[in-house]
C-alpha positions as CSV (number, residue, x, y, z in Angstrom):
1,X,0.0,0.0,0.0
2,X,2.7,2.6,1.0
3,X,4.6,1.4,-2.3
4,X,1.5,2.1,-4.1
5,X,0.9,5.8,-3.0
6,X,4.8,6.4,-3.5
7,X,4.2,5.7,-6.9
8,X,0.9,8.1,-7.0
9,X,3.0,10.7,-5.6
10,X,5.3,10.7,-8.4
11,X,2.9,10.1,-11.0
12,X,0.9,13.0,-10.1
13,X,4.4,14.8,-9.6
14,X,5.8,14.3,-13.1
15,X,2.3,14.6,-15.1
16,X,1.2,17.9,-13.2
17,X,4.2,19.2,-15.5
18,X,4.2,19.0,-19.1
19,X,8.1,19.9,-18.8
20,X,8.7,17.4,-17.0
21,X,6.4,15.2,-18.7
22,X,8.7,15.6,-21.7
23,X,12.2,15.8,-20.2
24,X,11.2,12.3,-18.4
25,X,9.6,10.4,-22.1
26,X,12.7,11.9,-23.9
27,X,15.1,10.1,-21.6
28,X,13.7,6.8,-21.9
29,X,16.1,4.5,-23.6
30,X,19.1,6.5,-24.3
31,X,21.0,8.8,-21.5
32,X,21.2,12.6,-22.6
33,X,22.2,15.8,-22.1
34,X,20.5,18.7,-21.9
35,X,21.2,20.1,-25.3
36,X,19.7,16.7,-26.7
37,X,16.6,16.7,-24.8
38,X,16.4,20.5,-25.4
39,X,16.1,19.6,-28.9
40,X,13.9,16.6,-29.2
41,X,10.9,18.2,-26.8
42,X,11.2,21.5,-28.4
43,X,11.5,23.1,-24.7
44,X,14.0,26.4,-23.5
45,X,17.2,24.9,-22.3
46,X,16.9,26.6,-18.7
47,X,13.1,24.9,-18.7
48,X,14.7,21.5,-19.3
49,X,17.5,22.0,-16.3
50,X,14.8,23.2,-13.7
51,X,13.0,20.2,-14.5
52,X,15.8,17.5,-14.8
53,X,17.0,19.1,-11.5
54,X,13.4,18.4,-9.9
55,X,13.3,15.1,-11.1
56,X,16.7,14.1,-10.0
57,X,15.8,15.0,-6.4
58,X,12.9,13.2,-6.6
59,X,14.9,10.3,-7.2
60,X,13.6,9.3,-11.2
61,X,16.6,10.9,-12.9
62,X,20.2,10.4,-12.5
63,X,23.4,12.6,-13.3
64,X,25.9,9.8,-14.9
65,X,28.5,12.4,-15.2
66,X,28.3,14.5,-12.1
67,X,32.1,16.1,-12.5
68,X,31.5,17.5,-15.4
69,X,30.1,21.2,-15.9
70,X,26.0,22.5,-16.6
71,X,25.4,21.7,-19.9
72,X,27.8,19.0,-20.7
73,X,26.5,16.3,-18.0
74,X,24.7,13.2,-19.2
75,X,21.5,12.0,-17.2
76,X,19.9,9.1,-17.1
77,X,16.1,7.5,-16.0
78,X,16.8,5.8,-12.4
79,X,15.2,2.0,-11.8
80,X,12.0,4.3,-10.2
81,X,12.0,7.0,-13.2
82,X,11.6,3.6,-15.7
83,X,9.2,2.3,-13.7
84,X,7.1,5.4,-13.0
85,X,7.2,5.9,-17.3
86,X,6.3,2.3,-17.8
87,X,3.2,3.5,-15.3
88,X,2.6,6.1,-17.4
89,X,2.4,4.6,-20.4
90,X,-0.1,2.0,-19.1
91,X,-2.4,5.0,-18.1
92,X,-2.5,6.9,-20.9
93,X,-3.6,4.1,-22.7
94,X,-6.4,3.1,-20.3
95,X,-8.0,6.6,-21.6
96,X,-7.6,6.3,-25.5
97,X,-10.6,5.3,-26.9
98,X,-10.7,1.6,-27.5
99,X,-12.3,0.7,-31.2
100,X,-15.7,-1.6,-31.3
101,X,-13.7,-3.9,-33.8
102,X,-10.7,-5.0,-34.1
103,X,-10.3,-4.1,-37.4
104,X,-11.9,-0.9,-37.3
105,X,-9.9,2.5,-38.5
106,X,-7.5,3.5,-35.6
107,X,-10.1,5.8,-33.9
108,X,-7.9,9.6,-34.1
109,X,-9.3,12.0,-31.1
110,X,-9.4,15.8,-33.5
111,X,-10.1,19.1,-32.3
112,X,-11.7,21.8,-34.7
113,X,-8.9,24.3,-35.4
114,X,-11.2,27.2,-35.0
115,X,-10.5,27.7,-31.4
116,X,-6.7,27.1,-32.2
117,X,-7.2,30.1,-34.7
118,X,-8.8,32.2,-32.4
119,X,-6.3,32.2,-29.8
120,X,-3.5,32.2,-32.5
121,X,-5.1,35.7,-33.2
122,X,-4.9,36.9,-29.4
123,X,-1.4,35.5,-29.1
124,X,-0.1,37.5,-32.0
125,X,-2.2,40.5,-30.9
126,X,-0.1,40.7,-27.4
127,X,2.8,38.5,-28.5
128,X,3.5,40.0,-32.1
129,X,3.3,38.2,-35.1
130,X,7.1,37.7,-35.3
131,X,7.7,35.7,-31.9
132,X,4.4,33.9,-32.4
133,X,6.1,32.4,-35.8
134,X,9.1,32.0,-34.1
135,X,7.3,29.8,-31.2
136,X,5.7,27.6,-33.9
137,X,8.2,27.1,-36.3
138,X,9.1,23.4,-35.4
139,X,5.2,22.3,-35.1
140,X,5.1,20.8,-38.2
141,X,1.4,22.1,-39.0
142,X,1.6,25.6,-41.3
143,X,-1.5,27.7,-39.3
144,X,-2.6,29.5,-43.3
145,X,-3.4,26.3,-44.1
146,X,-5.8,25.8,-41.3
147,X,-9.6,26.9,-41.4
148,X,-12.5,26.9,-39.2
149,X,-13.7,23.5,-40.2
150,X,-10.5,22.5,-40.5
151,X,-10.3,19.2,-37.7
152,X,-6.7,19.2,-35.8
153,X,-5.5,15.8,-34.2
154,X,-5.3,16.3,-30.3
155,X,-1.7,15.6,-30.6
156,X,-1.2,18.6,-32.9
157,X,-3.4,20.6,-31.1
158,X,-1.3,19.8,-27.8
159,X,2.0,19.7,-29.4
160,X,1.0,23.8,-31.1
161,X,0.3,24.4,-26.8
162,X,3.6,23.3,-25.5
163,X,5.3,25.1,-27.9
164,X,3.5,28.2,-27.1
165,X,4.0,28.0,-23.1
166,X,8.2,27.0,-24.2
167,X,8.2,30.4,-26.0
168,X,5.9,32.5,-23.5
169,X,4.8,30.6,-20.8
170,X,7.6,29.4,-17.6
171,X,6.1,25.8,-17.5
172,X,3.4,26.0,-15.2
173,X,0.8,26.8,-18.1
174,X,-0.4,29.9,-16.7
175,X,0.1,31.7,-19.9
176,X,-1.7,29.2,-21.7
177,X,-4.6,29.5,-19.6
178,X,-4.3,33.4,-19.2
179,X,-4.1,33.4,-22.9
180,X,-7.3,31.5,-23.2
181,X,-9.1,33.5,-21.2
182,X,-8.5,36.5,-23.3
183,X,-9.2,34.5,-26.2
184,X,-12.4,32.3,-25.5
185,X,-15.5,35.2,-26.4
186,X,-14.6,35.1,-29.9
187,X,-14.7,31.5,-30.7
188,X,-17.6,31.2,-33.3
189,X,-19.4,28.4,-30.8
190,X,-19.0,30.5,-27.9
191,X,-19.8,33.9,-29.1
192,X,-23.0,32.1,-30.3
193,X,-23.6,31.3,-26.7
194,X,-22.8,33.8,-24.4
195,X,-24.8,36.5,-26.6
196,X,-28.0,34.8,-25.8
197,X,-29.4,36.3,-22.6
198,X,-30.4,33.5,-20.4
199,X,-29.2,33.3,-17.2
200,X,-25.1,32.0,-16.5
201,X,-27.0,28.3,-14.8
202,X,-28.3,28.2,-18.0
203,X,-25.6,29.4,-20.2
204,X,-23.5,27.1,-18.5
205,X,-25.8,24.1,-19.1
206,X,-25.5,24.7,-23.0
207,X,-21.6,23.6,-22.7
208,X,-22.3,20.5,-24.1
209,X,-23.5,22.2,-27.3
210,X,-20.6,23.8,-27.6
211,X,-18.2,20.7,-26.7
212,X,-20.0,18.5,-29.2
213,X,-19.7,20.7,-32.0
214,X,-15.5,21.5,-31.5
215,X,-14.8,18.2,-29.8
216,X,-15.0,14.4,-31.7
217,X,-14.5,12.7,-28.3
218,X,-14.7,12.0,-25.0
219,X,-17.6,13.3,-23.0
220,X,-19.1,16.1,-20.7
221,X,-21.7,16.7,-18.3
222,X,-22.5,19.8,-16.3
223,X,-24.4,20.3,-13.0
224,X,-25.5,23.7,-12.4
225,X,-27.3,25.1,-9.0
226,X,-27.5,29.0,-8.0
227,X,-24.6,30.5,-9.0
228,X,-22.0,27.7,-9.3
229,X,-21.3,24.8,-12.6
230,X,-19.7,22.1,-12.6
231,X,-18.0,20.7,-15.9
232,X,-17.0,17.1,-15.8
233,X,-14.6,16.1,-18.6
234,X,-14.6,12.2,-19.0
235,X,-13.2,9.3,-21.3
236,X,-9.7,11.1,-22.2
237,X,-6.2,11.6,-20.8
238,X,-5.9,15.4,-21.1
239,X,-2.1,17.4,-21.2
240,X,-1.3,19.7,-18.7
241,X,-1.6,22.3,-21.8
242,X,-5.5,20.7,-22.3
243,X,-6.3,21.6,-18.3
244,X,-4.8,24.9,-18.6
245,X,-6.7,25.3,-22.0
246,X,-10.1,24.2,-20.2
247,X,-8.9,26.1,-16.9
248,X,-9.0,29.6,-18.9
249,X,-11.9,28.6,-21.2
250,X,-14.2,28.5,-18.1
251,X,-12.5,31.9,-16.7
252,X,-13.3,33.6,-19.4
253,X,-16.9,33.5,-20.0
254,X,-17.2,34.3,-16.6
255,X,-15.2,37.5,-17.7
256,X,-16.7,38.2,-20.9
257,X,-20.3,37.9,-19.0
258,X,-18.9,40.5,-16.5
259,X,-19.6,38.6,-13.6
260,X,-16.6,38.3,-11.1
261,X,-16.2,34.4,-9.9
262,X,-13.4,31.7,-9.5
263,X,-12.6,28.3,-11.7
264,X,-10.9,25.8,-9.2
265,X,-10.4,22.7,-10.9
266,X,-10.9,19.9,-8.3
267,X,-10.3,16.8,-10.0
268,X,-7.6,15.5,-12.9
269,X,-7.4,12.1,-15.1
270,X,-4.1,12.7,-14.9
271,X,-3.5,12.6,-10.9
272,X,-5.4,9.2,-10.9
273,X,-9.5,10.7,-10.6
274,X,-12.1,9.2,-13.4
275,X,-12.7,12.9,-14.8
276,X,-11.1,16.2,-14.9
277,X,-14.1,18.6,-13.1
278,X,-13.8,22.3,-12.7
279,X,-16.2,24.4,-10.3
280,X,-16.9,27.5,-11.3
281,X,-18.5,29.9,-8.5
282,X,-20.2,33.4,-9.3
């Protein structure tokens, strides 16, 4: 039992951090230094030695060449940082949708690029366009070839995410989030929503709409009572870029409604719960 909620610990430890998410997947197999894994995860050099740092006191990653100087020292996955990726690995795919035949079409989760576009828009307005192609150049995905019916594979969308909290963000995902919330009233789905003038309860019950028409997976529910929601995201592994994403979506109506209120998100897939579920109080 304590060995068990060792390994919880760390798990909700590594995956609470995209960065360190990365760093931790990019070591497996092959010792590195932090140049390498710089490249490979696409992540700012100092970002990467914060978090090999964190994870070598936590015991899951090793310095092989400790006498050597910064940059030049190779690290290595402990016994427990194998074990805790092998765990991680095992629970990401207990959340991928599993295909009613086996020979069915692998079943690709997609995300409509129009809210991607939308924020793309805020970002350049109070990034400028210049760092904002900068941040992207290495996604792989050319954004004047996207449109608003244009369906994005999670990956992509999540990949585009971490590459904009590497350039912006210090690894906690604030930006993201704080980005989002700037950015949410003028998705198309959303701006359809929030102009109707019904009450937030209800507002807040026509989520689903919204999440059915951007979203080809997983599933939502809402609860609403007087002046609180709550949003239950079920039947996917979300990135720490996805929570911030969802974090900020929900902060933002509330601001673009001009009603003062607080998001706390209470439960995470990703720390072990069977939904992510934010509560948003007005």
């Amino acid at each position: 039992m304590a060995a068990q909620g060792a390994l919880w610990s760390e798990f909700s430890f590594v995956v609470s951090s995209g960065v360190r998410e990365r760093v931790i997947a990019s070591l497996a197999g092959t010792p590195k230094v932090p140049k390498q894994l710089a490249v490979e995860t696409g992540l700012r050099i100092y970002h990467v030695s914060r978090a090999l740092r964190e994870l070598s006191d936590r015991g899951l990653v090793e310095c092989l060449t400790p006498a050597n100087k910064g940059r030049g020292r190779l690290y290595a996955l402990t016994d427990d940082g194998s074990g805790l990726l092998d765990y991680l690995a095992q629970s990401r795919r207990r959340f991928l949708p599993v295909p009613a035949r086996a020979h069915a079409a692998p079943f690709v989760p997609k995300i409509r690029a129009s809210t991607l576009l939308r924020f793309l828009a805020q970002l350049r307005a109070s990034q400028g366009e210049s760092a904002v192609r900068e941040a992207v150049e290495g996604w792989g995905v050319n954004p004047s070839d996207l449109g608003d019916d244009t369906w994005l594979s999670v990956d992509a969308y999540a990949r585009f995410l971490d590459l904009v909290e590497a350039k912006f963000g210090d690894g906690s995902y604030a930006f993201v989030r704080a980005q989002f919330a700037e950015a949410v009233a003028s998705f198309p789905t959303v701006r359809e929503q929030i102009s109707l003038p019904i009450p937030l309860e209800a507002l807040a019950e026509r989520a689903t709409i919204v999440y059915g028409k951007e979203w080809n997976f997983g599933r939502m529910e809402v609860q609403t009572s007087k002046r609180r929601a709550v949003f239950a995201h079920f039947d996917w592994m979300p990135t720490p870029a996805m929570c911030a994403m969802f974090h900020g979506v929900y902060e933002g109506v509330l601001k673009a409604r001009n009603f003062p209120g607080k998001v706390t998100k209470t439960r995470c897939v990703r720390n072990g719960d069977d939904r992510c579920e934010y509560v948003v109080a007005w």
